[in-house]
N, C-alpha and C positions, 0 to 999 in steps of 0.2 A: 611521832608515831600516829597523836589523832589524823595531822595533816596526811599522812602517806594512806591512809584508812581510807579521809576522804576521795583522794585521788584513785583509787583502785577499785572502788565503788559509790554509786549512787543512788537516791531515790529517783525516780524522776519522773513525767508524762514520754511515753514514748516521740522518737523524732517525727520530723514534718512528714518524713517519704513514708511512714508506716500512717495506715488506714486508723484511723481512732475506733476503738470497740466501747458503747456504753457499757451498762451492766443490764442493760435491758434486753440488749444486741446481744451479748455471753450468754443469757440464760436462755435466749432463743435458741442457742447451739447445742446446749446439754440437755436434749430429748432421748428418751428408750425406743428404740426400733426392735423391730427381730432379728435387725442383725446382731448388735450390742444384747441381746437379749443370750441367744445364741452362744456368744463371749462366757457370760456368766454360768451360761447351765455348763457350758466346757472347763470351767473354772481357769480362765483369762482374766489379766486385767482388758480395760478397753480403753480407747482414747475417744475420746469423740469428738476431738478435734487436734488437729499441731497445723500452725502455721508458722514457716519458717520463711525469712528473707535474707537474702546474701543483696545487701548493697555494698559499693563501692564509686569513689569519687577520687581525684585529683592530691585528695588531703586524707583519707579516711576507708580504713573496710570496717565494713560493721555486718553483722550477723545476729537476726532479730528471731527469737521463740516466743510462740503464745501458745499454749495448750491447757489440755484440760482430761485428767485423765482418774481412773479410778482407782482405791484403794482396798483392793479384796484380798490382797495376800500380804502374809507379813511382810514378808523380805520387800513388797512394794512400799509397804509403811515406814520399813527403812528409810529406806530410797528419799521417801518424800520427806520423812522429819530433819534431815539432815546429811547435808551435799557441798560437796566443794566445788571452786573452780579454780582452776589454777592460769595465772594470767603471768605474761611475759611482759618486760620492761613499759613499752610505749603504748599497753591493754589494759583497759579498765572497761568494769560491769556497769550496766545500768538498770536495776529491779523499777517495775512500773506498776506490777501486779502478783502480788502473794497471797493468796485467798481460799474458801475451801465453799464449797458449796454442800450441808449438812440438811437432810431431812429437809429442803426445797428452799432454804434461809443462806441467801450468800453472805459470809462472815470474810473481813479482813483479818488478814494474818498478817499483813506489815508490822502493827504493832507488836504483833508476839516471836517478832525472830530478831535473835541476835545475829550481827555481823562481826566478824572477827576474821582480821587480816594477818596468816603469816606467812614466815618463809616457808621457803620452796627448795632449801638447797641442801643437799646430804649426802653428795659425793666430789665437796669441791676437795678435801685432800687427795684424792685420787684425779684432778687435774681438770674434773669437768665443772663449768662455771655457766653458771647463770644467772641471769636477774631475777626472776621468777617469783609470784606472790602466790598464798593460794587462799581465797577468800572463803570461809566456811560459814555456813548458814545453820543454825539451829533452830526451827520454827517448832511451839509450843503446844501441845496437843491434839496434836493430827490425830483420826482416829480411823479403824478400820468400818470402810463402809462409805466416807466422805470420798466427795470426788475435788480432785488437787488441783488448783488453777495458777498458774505459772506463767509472766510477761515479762522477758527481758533482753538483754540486747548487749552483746562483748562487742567493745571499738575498741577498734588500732589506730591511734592517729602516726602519722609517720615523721620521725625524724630526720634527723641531716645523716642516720647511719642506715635509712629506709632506703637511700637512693633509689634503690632495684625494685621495692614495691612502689616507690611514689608511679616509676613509670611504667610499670607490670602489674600482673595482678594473675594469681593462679591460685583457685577453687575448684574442692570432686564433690561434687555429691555424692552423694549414697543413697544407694534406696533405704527406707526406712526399717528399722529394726522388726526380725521376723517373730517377736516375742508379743509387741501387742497388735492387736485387732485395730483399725481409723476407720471411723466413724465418715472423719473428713480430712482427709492430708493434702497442704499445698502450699505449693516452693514457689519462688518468685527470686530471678537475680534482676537487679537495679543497675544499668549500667552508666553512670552519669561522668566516663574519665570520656577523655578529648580520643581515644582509640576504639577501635570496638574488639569486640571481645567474641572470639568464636568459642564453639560447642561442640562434643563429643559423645553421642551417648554408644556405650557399649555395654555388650550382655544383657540385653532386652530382651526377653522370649514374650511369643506368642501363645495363646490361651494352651495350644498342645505341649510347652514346653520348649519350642525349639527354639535356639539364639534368630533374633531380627537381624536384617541387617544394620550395619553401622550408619547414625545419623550424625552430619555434621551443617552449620549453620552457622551467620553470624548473627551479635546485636549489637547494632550501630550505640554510636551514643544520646542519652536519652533514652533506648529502648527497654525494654523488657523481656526474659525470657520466664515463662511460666509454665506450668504444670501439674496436674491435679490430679486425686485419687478418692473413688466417694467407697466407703462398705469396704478395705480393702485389708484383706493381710498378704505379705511379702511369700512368694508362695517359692524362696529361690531355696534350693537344697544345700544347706551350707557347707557340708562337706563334699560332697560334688562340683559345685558352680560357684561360680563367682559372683559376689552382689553385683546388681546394675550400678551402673555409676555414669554420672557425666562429667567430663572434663573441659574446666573454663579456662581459657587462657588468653591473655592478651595477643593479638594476630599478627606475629612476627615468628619468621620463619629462624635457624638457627644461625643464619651466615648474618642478617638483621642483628639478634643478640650476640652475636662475638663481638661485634663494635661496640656493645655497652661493656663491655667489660675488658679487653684484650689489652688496652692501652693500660689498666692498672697493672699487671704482672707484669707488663714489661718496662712499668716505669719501678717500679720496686727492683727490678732486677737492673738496671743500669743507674742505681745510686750509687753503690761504690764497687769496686772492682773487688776481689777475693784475698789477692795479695794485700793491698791496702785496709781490708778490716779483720784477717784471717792471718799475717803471718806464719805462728807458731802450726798452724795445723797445713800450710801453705809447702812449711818445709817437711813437714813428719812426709805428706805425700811423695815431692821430689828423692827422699828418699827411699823409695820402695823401686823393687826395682821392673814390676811390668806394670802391663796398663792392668792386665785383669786383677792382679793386687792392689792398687789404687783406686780402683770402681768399689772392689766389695770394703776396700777402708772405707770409703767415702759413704758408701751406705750404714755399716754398722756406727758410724761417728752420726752419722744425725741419728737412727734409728735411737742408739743409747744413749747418749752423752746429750742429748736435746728433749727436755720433759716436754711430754703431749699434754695440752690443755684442749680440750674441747668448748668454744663459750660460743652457745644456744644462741646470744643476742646476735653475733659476729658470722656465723653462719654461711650467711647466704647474703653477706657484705659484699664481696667478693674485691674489696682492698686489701690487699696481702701484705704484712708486716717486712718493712724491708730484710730483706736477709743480715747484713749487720746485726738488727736490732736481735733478731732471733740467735744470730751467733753469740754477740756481748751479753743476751739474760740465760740464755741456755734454756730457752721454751719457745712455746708457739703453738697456735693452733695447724690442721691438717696443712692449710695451705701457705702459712709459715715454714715448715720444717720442707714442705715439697718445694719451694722458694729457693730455701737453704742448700740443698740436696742438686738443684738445674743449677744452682750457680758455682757449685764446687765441680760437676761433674763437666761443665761448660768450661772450667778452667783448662781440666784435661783435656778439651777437645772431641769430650763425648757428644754423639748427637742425641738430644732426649725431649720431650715434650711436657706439660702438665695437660693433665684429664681430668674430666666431672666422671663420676658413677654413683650409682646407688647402688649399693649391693645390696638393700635390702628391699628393693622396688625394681631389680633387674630385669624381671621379665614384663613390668606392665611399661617401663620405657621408653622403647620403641612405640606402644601401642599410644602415649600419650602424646597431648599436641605439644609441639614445639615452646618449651618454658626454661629456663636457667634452675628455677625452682623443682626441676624433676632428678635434682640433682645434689645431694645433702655428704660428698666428700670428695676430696683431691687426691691424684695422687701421681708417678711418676712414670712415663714412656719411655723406655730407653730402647734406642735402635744400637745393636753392637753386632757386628760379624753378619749383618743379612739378617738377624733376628731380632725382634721386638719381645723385652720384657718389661710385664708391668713389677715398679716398687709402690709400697705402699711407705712412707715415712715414716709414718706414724704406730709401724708395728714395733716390739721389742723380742731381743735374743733370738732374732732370727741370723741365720751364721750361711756362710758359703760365698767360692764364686759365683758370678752374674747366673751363670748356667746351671749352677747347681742351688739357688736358694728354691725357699717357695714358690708354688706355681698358686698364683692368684685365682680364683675361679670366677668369672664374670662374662657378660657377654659383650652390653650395650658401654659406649661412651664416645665423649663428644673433646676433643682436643682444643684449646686455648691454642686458637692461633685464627689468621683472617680468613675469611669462605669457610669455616669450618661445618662441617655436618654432623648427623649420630655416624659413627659408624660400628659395625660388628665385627668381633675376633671370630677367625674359625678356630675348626677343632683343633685339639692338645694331644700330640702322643707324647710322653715321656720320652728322653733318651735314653732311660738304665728303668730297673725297677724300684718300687717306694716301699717297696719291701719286699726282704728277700730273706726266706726260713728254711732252715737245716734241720731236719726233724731227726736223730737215728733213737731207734725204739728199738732196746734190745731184755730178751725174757730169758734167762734161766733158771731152770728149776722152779719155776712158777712165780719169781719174781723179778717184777720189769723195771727197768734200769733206760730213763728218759734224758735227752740231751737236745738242750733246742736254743740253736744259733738264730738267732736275728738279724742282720743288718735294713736299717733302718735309711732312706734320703732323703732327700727335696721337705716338702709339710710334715714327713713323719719324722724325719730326723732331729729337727726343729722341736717337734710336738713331745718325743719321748725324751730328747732334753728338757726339756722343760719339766716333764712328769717327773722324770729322775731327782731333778733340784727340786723339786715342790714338794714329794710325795715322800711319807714313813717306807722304809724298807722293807718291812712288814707287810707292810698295805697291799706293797708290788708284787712282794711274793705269793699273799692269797690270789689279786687279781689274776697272775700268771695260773695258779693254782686252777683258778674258774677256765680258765680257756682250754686249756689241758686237760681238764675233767671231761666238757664238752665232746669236745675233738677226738676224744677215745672211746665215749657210751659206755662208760664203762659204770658198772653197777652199784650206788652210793651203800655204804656198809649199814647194817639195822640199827645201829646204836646213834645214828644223826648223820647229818649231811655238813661237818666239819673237814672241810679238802685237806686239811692237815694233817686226817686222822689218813688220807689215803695216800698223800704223795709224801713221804717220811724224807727228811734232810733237804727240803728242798732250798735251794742256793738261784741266787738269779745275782750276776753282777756286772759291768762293763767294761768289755775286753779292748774297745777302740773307739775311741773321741777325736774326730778328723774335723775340725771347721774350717775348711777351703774347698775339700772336696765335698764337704757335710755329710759326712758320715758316721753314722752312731752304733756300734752292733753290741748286744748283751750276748749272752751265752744262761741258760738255765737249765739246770740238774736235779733230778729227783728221782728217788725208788718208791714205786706201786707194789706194792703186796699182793693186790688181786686185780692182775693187768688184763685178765681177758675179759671179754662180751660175750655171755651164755645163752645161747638161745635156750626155748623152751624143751625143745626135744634133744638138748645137753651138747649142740655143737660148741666149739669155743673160736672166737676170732679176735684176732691184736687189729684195731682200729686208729688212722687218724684222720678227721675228717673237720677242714674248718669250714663253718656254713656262713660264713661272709663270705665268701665269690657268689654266693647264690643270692646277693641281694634281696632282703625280705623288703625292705621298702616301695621296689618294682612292683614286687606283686602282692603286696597291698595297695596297691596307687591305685585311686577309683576317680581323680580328680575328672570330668567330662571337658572343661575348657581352658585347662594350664598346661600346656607341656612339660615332658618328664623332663629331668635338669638333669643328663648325665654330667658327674664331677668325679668318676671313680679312677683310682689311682692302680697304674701297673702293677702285679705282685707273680711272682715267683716261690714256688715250693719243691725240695729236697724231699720226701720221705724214704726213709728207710726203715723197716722193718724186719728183724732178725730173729730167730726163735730156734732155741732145741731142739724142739720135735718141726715132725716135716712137716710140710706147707701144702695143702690139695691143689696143686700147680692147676688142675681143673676146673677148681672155683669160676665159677661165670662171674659170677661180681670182681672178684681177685683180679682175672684177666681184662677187664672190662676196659676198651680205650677209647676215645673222643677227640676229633679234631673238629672246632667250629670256624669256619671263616667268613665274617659277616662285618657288612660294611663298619658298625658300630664297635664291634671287639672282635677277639681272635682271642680261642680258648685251644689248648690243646694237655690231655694228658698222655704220658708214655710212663711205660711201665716194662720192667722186668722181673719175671716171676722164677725163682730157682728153688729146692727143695728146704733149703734153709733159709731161706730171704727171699725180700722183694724191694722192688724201689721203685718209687711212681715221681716223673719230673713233671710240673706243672706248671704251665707259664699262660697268667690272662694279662691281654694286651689292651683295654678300651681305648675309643678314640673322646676323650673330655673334653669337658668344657661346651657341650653340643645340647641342643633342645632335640629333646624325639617329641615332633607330636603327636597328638592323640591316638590320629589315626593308624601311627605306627609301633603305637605301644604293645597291644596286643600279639605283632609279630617279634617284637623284642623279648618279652616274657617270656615266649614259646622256646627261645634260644637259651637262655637262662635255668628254665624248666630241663631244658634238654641235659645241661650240664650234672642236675640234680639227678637226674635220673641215671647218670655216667657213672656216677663214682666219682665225687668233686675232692679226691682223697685218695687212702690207700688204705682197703681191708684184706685180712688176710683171713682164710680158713686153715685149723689146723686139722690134720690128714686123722681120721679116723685111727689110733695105731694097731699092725698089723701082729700076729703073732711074733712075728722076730725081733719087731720093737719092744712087742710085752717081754721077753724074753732078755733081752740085753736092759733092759727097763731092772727086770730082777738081779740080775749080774752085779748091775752098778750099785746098789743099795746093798748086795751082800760083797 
């Protein structure tokens, strides 16, 4: 333990390539200006200095801090008494300088902090692995008022499982955190590898706010790229805009990086042949009897019967465990199972590919330079029938034909294979709907009597199996309960807001489980007591209205420089509405119909109105999987807005009753 201590941290002088700071040189840095002055009357911490360096060399990245910043608020004295760092297998720290400058007397703090090295891992039964340390600092009475002086330095030295960094190298900057004030901020990248290293900066504005254009450059080897800021805070609107950022990366285009790596997946995949290390599962296939049962075997056998391990070190190795190996342990990481998955589907005579994506960096992708590193999972291309579907492996209890499983949402990625480039998916219409609701709302004698058919497909069908196995029966019923409530406006009783008090015997349970076509439909039932909507001036209306086609997320989206990520799924609605007494067939809302047809979706409601019923069909179409940008957000909204204002539902007014209603009204009661 003491040796792995030593190895994960050190004392030390800073490296050669870093400028040496006396303690004469530091104190000349921590002067009071009006700017920093400024800081404090606003009640800010302030920094009065951070210098950061991003070196990198042949053997080594290393990423150097020195700052020096104030202590005025607790949660900063946090911060400063005690901090971790969490370090990966071939990373260790270098402290040079822990000190505190009090009432003008610079004191070391080296001696008063303990070091203490532990693990890092707490979700390897759940399959994810990694080496991971995380070094914790305790430093001994910091106090509020001191100002914090910090010198240190996380190396990577690279392994034989580094290959990919020894000959690459990929760094973002950030602009600097919008919380403190810098006095003096300045970044320096060192580039001393045998390539050089180009530059990216994007989302740079100008003093009025508006994005600069994009800069890009290189620095040879040997060079330097640097950058400074004097007096400065980050003035980027976080919920609006995007940090500025630069992107480093080694100067190779994508069809360059396919050669580094192409020849591993395909020598993984021509180790042994399927029949020779697969038998038993070799013949379960031959007996099935079409192809499109044999594809979705093939995928639900790796997706279940093969444990996903996630391991952080292995990553972005991009050596893929032979397929055997992954078949005889029954695990693997992504590009294991995606391995396993091309070489069973390869037996069939499927045509299919492996891809990089990031789905959680989707949209700044493209926008980055060409790196293997923009890219943190694998997964599966299958071209069948003139169409391309992506599989993900590495999902679980996803169910269906090719054509009927989940529809992946993504844009960018880059195919393993020779000359390969990024390329982009266009838009997704669905061929059915992802869901499809049967609403009949039926009222007599003032109590309503609710029946609501579901079929579920594609992600939802998936999604609601899963809910179904996971989730208390109870639980489903309340949720059902909330949606229902919603949908109808209808008026929560004075005694509490308990949906059980209002929808009485409610039942929800599942009428049809199809995993080929993946089809899931429930059915749910309940009686309302007091099913109508009373306006003020004592009209009464039977309402259903679900306010998800009206997308709140759209028109809350205030981002200025990300495009909107349409992903919304086809859906279809039934309402019917049925009622004892008659129906104001006049109603302007009641009759209200909407057809929209717009390059992005297609909305339409129809409706039939008759003295005792009504029935509104409603079918929205989007085109997914698509970026709206910016500048076309605004007219998308308007569309959406429009729907809102239609009637995205079915309300009904009931008809004033007339003298002959009052009348047969008393008939029936005597």
């Amino acid at each position: 333990m003491e040796q792995e201590s030593r190895e994960k941290y050190k004392i030390v002088p800073p490296a050669a390539w870093v400028e040496t700071v006396t303690d004469e040189q530091l104190l000349s840095q921590i002067v009071e200006t009006d700017f920093s002055q400024r800081q404090y009357d606003d009640g800010r911490d302030y920094c009065y200095f951070l210098r950061k360096v991003q070196y990198t060399d042949d053997i080594q990245n290393a990423e150097y801090n020195f700052m020096a910043y104030s202590v005025q608020q607790p949660g900063t004295l946090d911060f400063a008494s005690v901090n971790e760092f969490v370090l990966y297998q071939a990373e260790h720290i270098e402290f040079h300088r822990i000190a505190v400058l009090r009432e003008g007397v610079l004191i070391d703090k080296l001696p008063d902090t303990t070091f203490k090295v532990l693990d890092n891992e707490t979700q390897s039964i759940d399959g994810v692995l990694n080496s991971s340390k995380k070094v914790n600092i305790v430093i001994k009475d910091i106090r509020l008022h001191d100002i914090m002086i910090v010198e240190d330095t996380r190396v990577v030295h690279f392994t034989e499982k580094d290959f990919l960094r020894k000959a690459l190298i990929k760094y973002i900057w950030f602009s600097p955190d919008v919380y403190w004030a810098y006095g003096k901020y300045e970044f320096d990248l060192i580039n001393k590898r045998q390539d050089p290293i180009r530059f990216k900066k994007l989302y740079f504005r100008d003093d009025l706010g508006e994005l600069l254009p994009i800069e890009e450059g290189l620095i040879g080897p040997g060079e330097t790229f640097s950058l400074g800021f004097t007096d400065y805070i980050n003035a980027v609107d976080i919920n609006r805009e995007v940090y500025p950022f630069i992107d480093f990366a080694t100067d190779r285009n994508y069809e360059e990086l396919m050669q580094l790596v192409y020849a591993y997946y395909q020598t993984a995949l021509a180790t042994k042949s399927l029949d020779e290390y697969a038998p038993e599962l070799v013949t379960r296939l031959d007996a099935l009897n079409d192809l499109d049962a044999k594809i979705q075997f093939a995928i639900e056998y790796v997706q279940n019967s093969v444990r996903y391990l996630y391991n952080e070190d292995e990553m972005h190795g991009h050596k893929p465990q032979d397929p055997w190996v992954t078949y005889a342990f029954k695990q693997g990481d992504c590009k294991a199972k995606t391995i396993l998955l091309k070489s069973i589907l390869q037996y069939l005579g499927v045509e299919c590919s492996i891809v990089l994506v990031n789905f959680n960096a989707d949209f700044y992708v493209n926008k980055y330079l060409p790196s293997l590193f923009n890219f943190n999972h694998v997964i599966l291309k299958i071209a069948h029938q003139n169409v391309d579907y992506f599989v993900d492996a590495t999902s679980r209890d996803e169910y269906g034909s090719l054509e009927n499983r989940s529809f992946i949402s993504f844009l960018n990625y880059l195919e393993i294979k020779p000359e390969s480039t990024m390329q982009q998916r266009k838009g997704y219409k669905s061929p059915g709907f992802s869901i499809f609701d049967q609403i009949l709302f039926e009222v007599k004698n003032d109590v309503g009597f609710i029946t609501l058919k579901t079929t579920y497909r594609y992600n939802r069908a998936n999604a609601m199996r899963r809910y179904f196995k996971n989730t208390n029966k109870k639980a489903i019923v309340d949720h059902t309960n909330n949606f229902v409530f919603s949908c109808m406006d209808i008026v929560e009783p004075d005694g509490g807001n308990d949906k059980r008090d209002i929808f009485k015997d409610a039942t929800i349970t599942v009428v049809h489980d199809d995993k080929t076509d993946n089809l899931f439909i429930t059915e749910y039932t309940a009686t309302i007591e007091k099913p109508y909507y009373i306006t003020s001036d004592g009209r009464k209306y039977l309402k259903f209205y679900d306010a998800s086609i009206l997308k709140q997320n759209l028109r809350d989206y205030v981002q200025k420089d990300v495009s909107f990520w349409q992903s919304f799924e086809s859906e279809k609605y039934q309402i019917n509405i049925r009622s004892d007494k008659p129906i104001d067939v006049r109603d302007e809302v009641t009759n209200k119909q909407l057809a929209v047809e717009y390059e992005l979706f297609k909305y339409t409601i129809k409706k039939k109105i008759e003295r005792y019923g009504a029935v509104a069909d409603i079918e929205f179409v989007p085109l997914s999987n698509v970026e709206v940008p910016v500048s076309e957000i605004p007219s998308l909204r308007d569309k959406y807005a429009e729907i809102g204002r239609s009637a995205y539902g079915l309300g009904v007014g009931i008809a004033k009753p007339t003298l002959l209603d009052s009348l047969k009204s008393m008939f029936r009661k005597a």
